[in-house]
Structures are given as structure tokens and as C-alpha cells.
N, C-alpha and C positions, 0 to 999 in steps of 0.2 A: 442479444443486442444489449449494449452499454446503459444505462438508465441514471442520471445523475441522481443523486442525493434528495431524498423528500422533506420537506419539513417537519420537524421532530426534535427531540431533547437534547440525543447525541450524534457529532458529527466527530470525523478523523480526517485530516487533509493528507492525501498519498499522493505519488507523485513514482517515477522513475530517474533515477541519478543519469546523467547524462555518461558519465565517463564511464558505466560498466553495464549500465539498463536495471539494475539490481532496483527493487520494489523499497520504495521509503517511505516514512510517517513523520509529517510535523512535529516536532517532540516542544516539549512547554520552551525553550530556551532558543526558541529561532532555527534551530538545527534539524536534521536530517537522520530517522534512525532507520535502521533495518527493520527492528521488533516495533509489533503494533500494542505489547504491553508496557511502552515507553514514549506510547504517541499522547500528543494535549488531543485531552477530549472538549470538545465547542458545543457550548451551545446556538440557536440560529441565531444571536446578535452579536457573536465574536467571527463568524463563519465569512463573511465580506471581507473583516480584514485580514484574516487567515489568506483567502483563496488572491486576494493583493497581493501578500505578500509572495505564497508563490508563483503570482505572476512576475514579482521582480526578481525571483531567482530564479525561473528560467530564462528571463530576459537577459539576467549574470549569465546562464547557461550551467549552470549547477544541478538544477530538475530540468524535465522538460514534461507536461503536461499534469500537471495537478489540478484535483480534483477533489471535491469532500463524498465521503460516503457515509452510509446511514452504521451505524452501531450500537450495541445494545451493552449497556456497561453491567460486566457480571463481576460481582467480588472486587469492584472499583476499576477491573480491566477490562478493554473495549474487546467488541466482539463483531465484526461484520457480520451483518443482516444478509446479506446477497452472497448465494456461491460465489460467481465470481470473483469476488473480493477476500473470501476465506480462504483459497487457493492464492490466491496473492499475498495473503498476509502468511500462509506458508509457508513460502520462499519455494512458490516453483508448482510446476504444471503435476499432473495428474498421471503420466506416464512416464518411464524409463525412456531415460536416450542419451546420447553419446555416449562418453567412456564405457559405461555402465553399462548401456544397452550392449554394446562390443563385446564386453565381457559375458555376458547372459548369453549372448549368440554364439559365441567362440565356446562356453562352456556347455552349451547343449546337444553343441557340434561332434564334442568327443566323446 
């Protein structure tokens, strides 16, 4: 189950890009990155107008659901606390599938 962000030192506002679902991070310059070691790390009294702001840019329709999660800053780079969020910040689920998964089936076939 989803568990919003706790109180604490460091937060990361992620979000999903609207036009492809790809997993994104508030990055310090108002934009939108892939990599969670290019996201602005918040503290809780920057965190209100962070999570504003991506409510106006899903409201643009750029994100659509943004959210702050808890991280753990190692080596100055954030680190999500919660599996579900270090799979995300991966770029992608935990099994093989499509093209790939085709390929592995097809090649175990023969």
C-alpha cells in the first residue's frame, strides 16, 4: 500500500510525465528529471511549495500525480527509504516483459 512521505530532513517530489508515464524528480531548476541523482532535495519547509508547484503542473498537464517521498541523502545523493520508490527511481518494475520477455521465451523455445 502507497504511504505518503513522513516527516523528516529529506524529501524528493516525483511525479509521472504525462506524455509517456516515465517516472520523474523535481530537479532544483523547476523541471522534470528522469535521474533521482538530479532531483532538489527538500526540506519539510520547502515541501508545501514544491508539492504546489506540481500541482500546477499537472494542472498544465506535464506530471500527473506528484508526490514527496522520504530519502536518505548518501554522498549528497538522494536515496529512497521505501522499496517501492527505489524500483521507481530505477526506471522500471522488477520483472522481464515485453520485447524481452519475447525474446527469453522465443530463446528457450529452441
Amino acid at each position: 500500500m502507497f504511504k505518503a512521505a513522513t516527516s523528516g530532513p529529506a524529501k524528493v517530489v516525483t511525479a509521472n510525465r504525462l506524455d509517456n508515464g516515465l517516472v520523474v524528480f523535481l530537479d532544483p531548476q523547476g523541471g522534470w528529471t528522469l535521474d533521482i541523482a538530479e532531483a532538489r532535495i527538500l526540506d519539510d519547509d520547502e515541501i508545501d511549495a514544491a508539492l504546489a508547484y506540481g500541482k500546477e503542473q499537472d494542472d498544465a498537464r506535464i506530471i500527473v500525480d506528484s508526490y514527496a517521498i522520504d530519502v536518505q541523502v548518501t554522498d549528497g545523493l538522494a536515496v529512497p527509504v521505501r522499496l517501492r520508490e527505489k524500483i521507481r527511481a530505477e526506471r522500471g518494475p522488477t520483472i522481464v516483459y515485453g520485447e524481452a520477455e519475447r525474446t527469453k521465451l522465443t530463446a528457450a523455445a529452441d
